[in-house]
C-alpha positions in Angstrom: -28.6 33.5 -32.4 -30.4 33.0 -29.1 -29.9 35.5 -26.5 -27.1 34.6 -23.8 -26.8 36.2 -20.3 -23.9 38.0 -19.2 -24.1 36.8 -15.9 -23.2 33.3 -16.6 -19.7 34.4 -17.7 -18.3 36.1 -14.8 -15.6 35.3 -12.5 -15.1 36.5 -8.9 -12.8 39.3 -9.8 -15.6 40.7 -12.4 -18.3 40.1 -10.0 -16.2 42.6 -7.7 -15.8 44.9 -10.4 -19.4 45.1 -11.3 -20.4 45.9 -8.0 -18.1 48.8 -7.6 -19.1 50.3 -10.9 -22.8 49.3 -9.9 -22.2 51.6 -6.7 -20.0 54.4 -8.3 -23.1 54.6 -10.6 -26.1 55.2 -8.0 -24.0 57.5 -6.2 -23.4 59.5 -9.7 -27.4 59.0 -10.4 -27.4 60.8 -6.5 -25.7 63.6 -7.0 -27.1 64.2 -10.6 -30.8 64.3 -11.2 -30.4 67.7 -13.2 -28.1 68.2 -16.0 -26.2 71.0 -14.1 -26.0 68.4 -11.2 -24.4 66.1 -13.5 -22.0 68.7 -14.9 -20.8 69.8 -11.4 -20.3 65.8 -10.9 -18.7 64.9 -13.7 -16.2 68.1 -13.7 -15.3 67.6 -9.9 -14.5 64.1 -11.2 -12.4 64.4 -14.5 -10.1 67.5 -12.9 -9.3 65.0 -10.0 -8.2 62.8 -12.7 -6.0 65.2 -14.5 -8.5 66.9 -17.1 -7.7 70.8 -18.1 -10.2 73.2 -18.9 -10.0 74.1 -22.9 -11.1 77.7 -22.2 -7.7 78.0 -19.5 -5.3 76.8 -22.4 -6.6 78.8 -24.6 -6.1 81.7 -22.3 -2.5 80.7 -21.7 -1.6 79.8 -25.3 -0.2 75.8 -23.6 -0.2 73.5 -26.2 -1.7 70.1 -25.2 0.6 67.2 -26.0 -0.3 63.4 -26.6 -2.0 61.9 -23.9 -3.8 65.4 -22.3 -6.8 65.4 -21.3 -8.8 68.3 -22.1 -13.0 69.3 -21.3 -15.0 72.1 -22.0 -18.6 72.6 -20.5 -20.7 74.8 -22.0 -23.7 77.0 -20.3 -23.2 74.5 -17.4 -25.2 71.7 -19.2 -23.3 70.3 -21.6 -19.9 69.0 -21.9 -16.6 67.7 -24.2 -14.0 65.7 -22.8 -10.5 64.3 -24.7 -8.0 62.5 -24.6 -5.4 63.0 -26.8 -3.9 60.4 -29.0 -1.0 59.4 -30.9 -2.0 60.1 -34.5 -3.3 63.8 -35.9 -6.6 65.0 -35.3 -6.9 65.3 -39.1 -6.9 61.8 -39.0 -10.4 61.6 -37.5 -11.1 60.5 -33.7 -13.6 58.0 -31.6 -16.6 59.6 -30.1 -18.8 58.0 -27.3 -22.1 60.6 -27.1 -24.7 60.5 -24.7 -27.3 62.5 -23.3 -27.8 63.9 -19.2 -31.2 65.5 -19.4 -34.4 63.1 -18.4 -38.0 63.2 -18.6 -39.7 65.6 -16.0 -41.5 68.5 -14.5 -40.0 72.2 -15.2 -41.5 74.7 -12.7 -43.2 77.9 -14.7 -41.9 81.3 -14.7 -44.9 82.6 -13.0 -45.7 78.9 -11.0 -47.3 80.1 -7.8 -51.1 80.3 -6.9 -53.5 79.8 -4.7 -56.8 78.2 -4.8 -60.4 80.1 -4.1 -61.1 78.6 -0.9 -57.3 79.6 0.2 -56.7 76.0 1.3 -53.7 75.0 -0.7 -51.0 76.7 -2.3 -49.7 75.4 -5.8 -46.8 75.4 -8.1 -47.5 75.3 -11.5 -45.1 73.0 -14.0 -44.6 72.3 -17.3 -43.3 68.4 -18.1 -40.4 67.9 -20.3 -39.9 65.6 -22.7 -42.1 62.6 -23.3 -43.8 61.1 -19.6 -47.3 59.0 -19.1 -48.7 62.0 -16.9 -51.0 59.7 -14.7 -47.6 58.1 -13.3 -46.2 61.5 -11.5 -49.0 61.8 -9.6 -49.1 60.9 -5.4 -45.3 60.5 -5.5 -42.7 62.0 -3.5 -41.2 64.5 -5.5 -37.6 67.2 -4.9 -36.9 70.6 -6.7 -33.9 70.7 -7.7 -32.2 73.4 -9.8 -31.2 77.3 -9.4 -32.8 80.8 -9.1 -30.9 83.4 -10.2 -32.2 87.2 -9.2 -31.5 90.0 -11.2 -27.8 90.8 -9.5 -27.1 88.0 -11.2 -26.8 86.3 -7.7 -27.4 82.6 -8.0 -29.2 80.6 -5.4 -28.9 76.8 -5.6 -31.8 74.6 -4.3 -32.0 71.2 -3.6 -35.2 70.4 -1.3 -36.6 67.1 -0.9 -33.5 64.5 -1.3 -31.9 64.6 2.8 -34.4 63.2 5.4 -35.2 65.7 6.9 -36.6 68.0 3.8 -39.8 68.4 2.6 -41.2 66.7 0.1 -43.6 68.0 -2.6 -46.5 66.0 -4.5 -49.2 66.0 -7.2 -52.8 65.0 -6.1 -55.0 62.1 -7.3 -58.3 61.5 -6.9 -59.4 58.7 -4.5 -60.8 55.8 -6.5 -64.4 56.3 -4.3 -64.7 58.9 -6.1 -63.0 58.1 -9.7 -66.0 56.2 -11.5 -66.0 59.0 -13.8 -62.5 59.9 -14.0 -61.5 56.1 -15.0 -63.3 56.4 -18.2 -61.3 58.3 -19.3 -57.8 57.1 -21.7 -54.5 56.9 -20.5 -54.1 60.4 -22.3 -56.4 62.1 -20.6 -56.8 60.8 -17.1 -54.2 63.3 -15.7 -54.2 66.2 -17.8 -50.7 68.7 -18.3 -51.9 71.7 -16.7 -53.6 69.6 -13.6 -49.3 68.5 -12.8 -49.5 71.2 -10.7 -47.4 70.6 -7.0 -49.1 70.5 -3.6 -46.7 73.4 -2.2 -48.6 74.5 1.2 -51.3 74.5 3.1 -50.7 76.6 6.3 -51.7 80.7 6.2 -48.9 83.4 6.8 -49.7 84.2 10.6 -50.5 88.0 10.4 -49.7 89.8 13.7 -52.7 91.7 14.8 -50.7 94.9 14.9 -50.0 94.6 11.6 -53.6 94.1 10.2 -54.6 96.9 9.1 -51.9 97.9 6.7 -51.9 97.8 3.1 -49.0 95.1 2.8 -50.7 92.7 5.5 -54.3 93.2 3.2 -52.6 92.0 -0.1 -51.1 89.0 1.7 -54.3 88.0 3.0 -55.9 87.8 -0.3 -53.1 84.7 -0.8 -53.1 84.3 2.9 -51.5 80.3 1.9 -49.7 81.5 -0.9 -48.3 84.4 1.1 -47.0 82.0 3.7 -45.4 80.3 1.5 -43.7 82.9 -0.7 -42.6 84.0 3.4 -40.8 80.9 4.2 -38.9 81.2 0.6 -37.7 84.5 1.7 -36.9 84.1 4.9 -34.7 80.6 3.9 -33.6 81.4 1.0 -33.8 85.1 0.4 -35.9 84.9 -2.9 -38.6 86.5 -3.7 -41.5 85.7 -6.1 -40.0 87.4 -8.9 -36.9 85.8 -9.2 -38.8 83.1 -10.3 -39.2 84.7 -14.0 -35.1 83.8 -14.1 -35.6 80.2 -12.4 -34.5 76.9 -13.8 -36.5 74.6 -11.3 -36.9 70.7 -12.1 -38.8 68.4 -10.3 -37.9 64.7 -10.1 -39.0 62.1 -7.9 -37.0 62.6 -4.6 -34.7 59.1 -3.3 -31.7 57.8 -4.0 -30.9 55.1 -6.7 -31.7 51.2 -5.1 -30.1 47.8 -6.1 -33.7 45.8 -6.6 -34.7 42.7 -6.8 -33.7 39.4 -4.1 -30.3 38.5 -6.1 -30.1 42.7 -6.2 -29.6 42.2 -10.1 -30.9 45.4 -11.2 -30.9 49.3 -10.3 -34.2 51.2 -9.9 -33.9 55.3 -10.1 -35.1 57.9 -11.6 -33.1 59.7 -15.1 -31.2 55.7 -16.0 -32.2 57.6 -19.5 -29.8 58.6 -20.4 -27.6 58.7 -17.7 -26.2 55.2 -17.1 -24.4 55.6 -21.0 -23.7 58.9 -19.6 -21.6 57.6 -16.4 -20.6 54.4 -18.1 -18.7 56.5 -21.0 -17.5 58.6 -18.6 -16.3 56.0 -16.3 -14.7 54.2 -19.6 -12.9 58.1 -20.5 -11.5 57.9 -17.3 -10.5 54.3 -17.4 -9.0 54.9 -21.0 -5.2 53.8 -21.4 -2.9 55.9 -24.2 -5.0 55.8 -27.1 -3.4 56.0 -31.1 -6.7 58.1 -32.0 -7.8 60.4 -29.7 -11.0 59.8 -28.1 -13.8 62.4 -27.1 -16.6 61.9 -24.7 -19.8 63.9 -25.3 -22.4 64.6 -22.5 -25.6 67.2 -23.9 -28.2 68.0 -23.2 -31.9 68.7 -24.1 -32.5 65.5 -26.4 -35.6 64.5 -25.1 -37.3 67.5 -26.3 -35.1 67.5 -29.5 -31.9 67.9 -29.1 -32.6 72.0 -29.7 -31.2 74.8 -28.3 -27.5 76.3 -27.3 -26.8 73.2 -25.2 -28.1 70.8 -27.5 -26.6 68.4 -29.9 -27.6 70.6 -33.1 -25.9 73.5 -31.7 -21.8 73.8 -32.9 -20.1 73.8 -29.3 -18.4 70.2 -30.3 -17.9 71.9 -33.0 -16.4 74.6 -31.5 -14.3 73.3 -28.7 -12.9 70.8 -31.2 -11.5 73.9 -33.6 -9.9 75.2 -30.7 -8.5 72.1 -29.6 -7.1 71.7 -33.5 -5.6 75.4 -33.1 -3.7 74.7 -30.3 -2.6 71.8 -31.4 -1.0 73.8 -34.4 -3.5 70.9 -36.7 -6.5 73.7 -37.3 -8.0 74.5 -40.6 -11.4 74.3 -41.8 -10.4 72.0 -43.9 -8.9 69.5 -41.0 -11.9 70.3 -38.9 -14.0 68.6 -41.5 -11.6 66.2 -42.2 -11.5 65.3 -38.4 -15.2 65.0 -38.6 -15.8 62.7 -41.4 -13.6 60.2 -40.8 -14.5 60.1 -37.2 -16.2 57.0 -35.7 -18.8 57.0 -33.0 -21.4 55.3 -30.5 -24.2 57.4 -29.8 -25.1 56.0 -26.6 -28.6 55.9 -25.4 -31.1 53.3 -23.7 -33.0 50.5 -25.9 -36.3 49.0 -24.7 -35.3 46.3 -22.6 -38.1 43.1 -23.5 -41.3 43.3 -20.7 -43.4 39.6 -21.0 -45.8 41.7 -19.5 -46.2 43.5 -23.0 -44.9 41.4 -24.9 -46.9 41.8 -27.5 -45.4 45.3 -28.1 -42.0 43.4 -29.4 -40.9 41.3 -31.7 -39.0 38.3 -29.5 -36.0 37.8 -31.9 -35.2 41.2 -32.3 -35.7 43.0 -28.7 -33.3 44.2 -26.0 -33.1 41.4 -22.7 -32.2 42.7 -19.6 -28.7 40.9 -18.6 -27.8 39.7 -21.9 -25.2 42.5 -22.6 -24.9 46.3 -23.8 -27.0 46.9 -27.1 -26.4 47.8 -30.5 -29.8 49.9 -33.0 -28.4 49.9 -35.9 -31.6 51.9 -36.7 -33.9 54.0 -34.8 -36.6 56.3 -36.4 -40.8 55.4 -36.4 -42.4 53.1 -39.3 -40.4 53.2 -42.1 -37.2 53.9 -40.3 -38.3 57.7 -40.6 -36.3 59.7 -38.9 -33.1 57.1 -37.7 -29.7 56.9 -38.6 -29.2 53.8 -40.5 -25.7 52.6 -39.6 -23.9 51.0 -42.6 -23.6 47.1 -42.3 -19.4 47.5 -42.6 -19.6 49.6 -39.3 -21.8 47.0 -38.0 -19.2 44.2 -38.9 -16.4 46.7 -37.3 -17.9 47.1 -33.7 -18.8 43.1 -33.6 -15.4 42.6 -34.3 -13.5 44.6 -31.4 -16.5 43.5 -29.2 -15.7 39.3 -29.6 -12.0 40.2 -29.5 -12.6 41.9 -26.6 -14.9 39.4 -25.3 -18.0 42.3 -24.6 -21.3 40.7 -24.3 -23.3 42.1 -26.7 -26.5 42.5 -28.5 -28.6 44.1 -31.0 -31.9 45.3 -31.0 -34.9 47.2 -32.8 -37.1 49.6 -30.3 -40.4 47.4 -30.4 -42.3 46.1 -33.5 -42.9 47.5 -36.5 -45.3 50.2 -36.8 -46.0 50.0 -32.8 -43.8 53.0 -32.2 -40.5 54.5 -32.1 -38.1 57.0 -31.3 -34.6 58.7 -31.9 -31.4 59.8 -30.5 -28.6 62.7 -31.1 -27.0 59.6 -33.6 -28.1 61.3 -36.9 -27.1 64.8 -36.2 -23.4 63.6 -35.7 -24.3 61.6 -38.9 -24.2 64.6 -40.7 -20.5 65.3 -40.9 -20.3 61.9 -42.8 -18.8 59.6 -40.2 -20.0 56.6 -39.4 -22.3 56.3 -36.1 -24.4 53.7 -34.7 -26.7 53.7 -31.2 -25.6 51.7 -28.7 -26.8 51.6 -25.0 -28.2 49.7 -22.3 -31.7 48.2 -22.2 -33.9 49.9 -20.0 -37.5 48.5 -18.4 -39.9 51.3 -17.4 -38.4 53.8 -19.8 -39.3 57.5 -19.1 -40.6 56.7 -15.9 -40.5 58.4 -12.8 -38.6 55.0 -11.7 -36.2 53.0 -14.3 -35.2 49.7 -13.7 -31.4 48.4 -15.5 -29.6 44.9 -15.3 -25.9 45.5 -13.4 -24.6 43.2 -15.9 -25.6 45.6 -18.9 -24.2 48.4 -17.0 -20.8 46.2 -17.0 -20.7 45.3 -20.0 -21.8 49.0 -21.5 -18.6 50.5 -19.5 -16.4 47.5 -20.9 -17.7 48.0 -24.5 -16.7 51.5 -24.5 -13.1 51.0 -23.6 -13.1 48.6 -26.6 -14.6 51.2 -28.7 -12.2 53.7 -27.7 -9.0 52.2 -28.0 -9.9 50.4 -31.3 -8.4 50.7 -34.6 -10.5 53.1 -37.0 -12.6 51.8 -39.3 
C-alpha cells in the first residue's frame, strides 16, 4: 500500500508528452485568471476543434448525430461541453465536473477613496472565497475583469500582466514597527477591510486657469483620487460610476513557472481548481468516439458555495442537457431523470497534497503525495464526514478497475486528519440526481494561496485518468 511515484514509470515518449501538456497548461493558467478569462479560452479552443454552440442548433432546429460535439456557456462563466455517443442519452452519460473560479480579491461597487492627508489613493476589495489575508499583502497584484456602463457598453481590462503595466499592491507594515502588530493571530494580523489596493499617489495637475471653478474645487478635495479617476477616463473612457456595474478581480499578476532544479512542479496562481479544469478539458478534446456520451462541466462560484445563476446548484446543466435530449428527439422528463441517475461522474477538484513541513496536520497513510499520481476522496465534508459525498465502495472498485487497466497512476486520499479541518466540492450537488460521483483531482501544496505549487506528473496522470473515465463502460 505504500505510495509509488509516477515519475519512475515513464518513457521518453511520455516524458515528451508531459511537457507539452505541462506547457499547454501554464499558457491556459495565462490567459485565464478569471472565470470569464477561462470561458473565452476554453470556447476559442473547443470551436477550433469542431464544438457547436447548443443555443445555434436550437435556433436552426439541426439535429446533432453521434459523435457531435456540442457546448453551451452560460452568463459567460460557466460552461457544458459533449460529446455524443453511441448509446441513448436515456441511458445515462459520464461527466467530468470541475470548477474555474479561485480565491481572491473582488473590487467594491463604490471601491475608490482617498486618505485625509491626500497622499494615497485606494481601491477598496472584498476577498472571495476562503484566503489567509496576511499572504496578499506586498505582492504584485493585476485587475482583471470588465466594466460595463449603463449603454450596456462593455469595457475589458486587464492591467498588470504585460511588462510594461502597472502593477497594484496591498501595504504591510515594516517589522520596525510591527512589535505590536505581531501579537496579534494569524486571523487578525491583516484584517478584510485593511485589503484595500495602493492605487495612486500623484495629484491631478490643476491648470491655474482652471482654479477657480466649481469642477476644479471638488477635485481638489480628492486631488489623488481625482488623478486617478482622470487617467481611467482618459485610457479607458470610464468614469467612477460605472464602477456600480463592475466585475473587477484582483489576482497576483505573472505568468505560471515550472519550479524547482529538476522543474518538477508548476507554481501559479488559481491551480484550484483550474488544472482539473484544463486537464478535463484537454482529455474532452483528446476523447476518441465514445459508446456513452461524455460531458465536461466547467462552473463556477464554488469557493463561496457553489450559489448563484452560474453555480453548480443552479439548473443550466440541467437545462442545456433537456435541450440537447429534445433535439435529439430522446427528451422527456422522464428521460431527463433517467439520464441523470444513471449517470457516472468525477467531480474534479484539488486534494491537499502531504507538506513535512506540517505534517502533523495529516495523517501519513492516508494523504495526497505530490508525484504519486491523480487522487481519488472518496469523502470530503468536516468531522464526521458532515457535509461530503460519500462515494459507494462499488464505484470505488469501478474507477480502480479502468484506472490499472489503463495503467493510470493513482491514489486516494482524505483532506488532513480527523477533526483538523475540511472542506467540500460541487460532488454532492450532482449526487442528488442519484448517480454515482466521487472527487477526484490533483494534489495541490499551498492551496488557496496567492501562489500554488502542483507535481507535472499528477497533472499527466489527471489528463490520462480522465480519458479512461470517459471512454469506460458504465457502471
Amino acid at each position: 500500500m505504500l505510495k509509488k511515484y509516477a515519475w519512475e514509470n515513464y518513457d521518453e515518449k511520455q516524458l515528451k508528452q508531459l511537457e507539452k501538456l505541462s506547457k499547454e497548461y501554464r499558457e491556459f493558467l495565462d490567459n485565464g485568471k478569471t472565470e470569464r478569462e477561462c470561458i473565452d479560452t476554453i470556447v476559442n479552443t473547443i470551436e477550433a476543434e469542431g464544438y457547436q454552440e447548443l443555443e445555434s442548433l436550437i435556433k436552426s432546429g439541426k439535429k446533432p448525430v453521434k459523435g457531435d460535439r456540442v457546448y453551451s456557456v452560460w452568463m459567460n462563466k460557466s460552461i457544458v461541453m459533449f460529446q455524443l455517443g453511441k448509446k441513448p442519452l436515456e441511458e445515462g452519460i459520464n461527466i467530468l465536473g470541475a470548477h474555474i473560479d479561485s480565491p481572491r480579491l473582488d473590487v467594491k461597487q463604490n471601491p475608490f477613496y482617498e486618505d485625509s492627508d491626500h497622499t494615497f489613493a485606494y481601491m477598496d476589495t472584498h476577498y472571495y472565497g476562503g484566503v489567509k489575508k496576511y499572504q496578499w499583502v506586498t505582492l504584485p497584484l493585476a485587475i482583471h475583469g470588465v466594466v460595463v456602463k449603463k449603454d450596456g457598453t462593455c469595457v475589458e481590462l486587464n492591467i498588470g500582466e504585460n511588462e510594461d503595466d502597472p502593477v497594484f499592491f496591498i501595504s504591510d507594515l515594516l517589522v520596525h514597527l510591527a512589535g505590536e502588530q505581531l501579537e496579534k493571530k494569524a486571523a487578525k494580523v491583516i484584517e478584510g477591510e485593511a485589503l484595500d489596493l495602493i492605487a495612486g499617489t500623484k495629484p491631478l495637475i490643476i491648470k491655474e486657469e482652471e482654479k477657480d471653478s466649481d469642477d476644479a474645487k471638488e477635485k481638489a478635495k480628492n486631488i489623488v483620487k481625482s488623478g486617478v479617476l482622470d487617467i481611467l477616463k482618459q485610457t479607458y473612457d470610464i468614469e467612477e460610476e460605472d464602477f456600480l456595474s463592475a466585475e473587477l478581480e484582483v489576482v497576483p499578476a505573472g505568468k505560471a513557472r515550472e519550479s524547482g532544479f529538476d522543474r518538477s512542479m508548476i507554481l501559479a496562481y488559481g491551480q484550484d481548481d483550474r488544472v482539473c479544469a484544463f486537464t478535463s478539458l484537454r482529455a474532452m478534446l483528446d476523447l476518441k468516439k465514445t459508446d456513452r456520451t461524455v460531458c465536461c462541466i466547467l462552473v463556477d462560484k464554488e469557493e463561496i458555495g457553489s450559489v448563484g445563476a452560474t453555480g453548480m446548484r443552479s439548473h443550466f446543466f440541467e437545462n442545456a442537457l433537456a435541450e440537447l435530449m429534445n433535439l435529439t428527439g430522446e427528451y422527456s422528463e422522464l428521460n431527463v431523470r433517467r439520464c441523470l441517475a444513471r449517470s457516472c461522474m468525477l467531480s474534479s477538484d484539488v486534494s491537499a497534497a502531504f507538506d513535512p513541513s506540517y505534517r502533523n496536520c495529516f495523517e501519513l497513510r492516508n494523504a495526497a503525495w505530490l508525484g504519486a499520481g491523480m487522487v481519488f476522496n472518496k469523502f470530503t465534508g468536516s468531522r464526521g464526514k458532515s457535509g461530503s459525498n460519500d462515494a459507494n465502495a462499488e464505484y470505488m472498485a469501478h474507477l480502480r478497475k479502468i484506472m490499472e487497466d489503463n495503467g493510470v497512476a493513482y491514489q486516494t486520499a482524505e483532506l488532513g486528519k480527523v477533526d483538523v479541518g475540511g472542506g467540500g466540492t460541487i460532488a454532492y450537488i450532482l449526487a442528488l440526481y442519484g448517480m454515482n460521483v466521487i472527487d477526484s483531482g490533483v494534489p495541490v501544496l499551498n492551496m488557496h494561496a496567492p501562489w500554488e505549487a502542483t507535481s507535472k506528473a499528477d497533472i499527466y496522470e489527471a489528463y490520462r485518468g480522465y480519458i479512461a473515465f470517459a471512454e469506460g463502460a458504465s457502471l
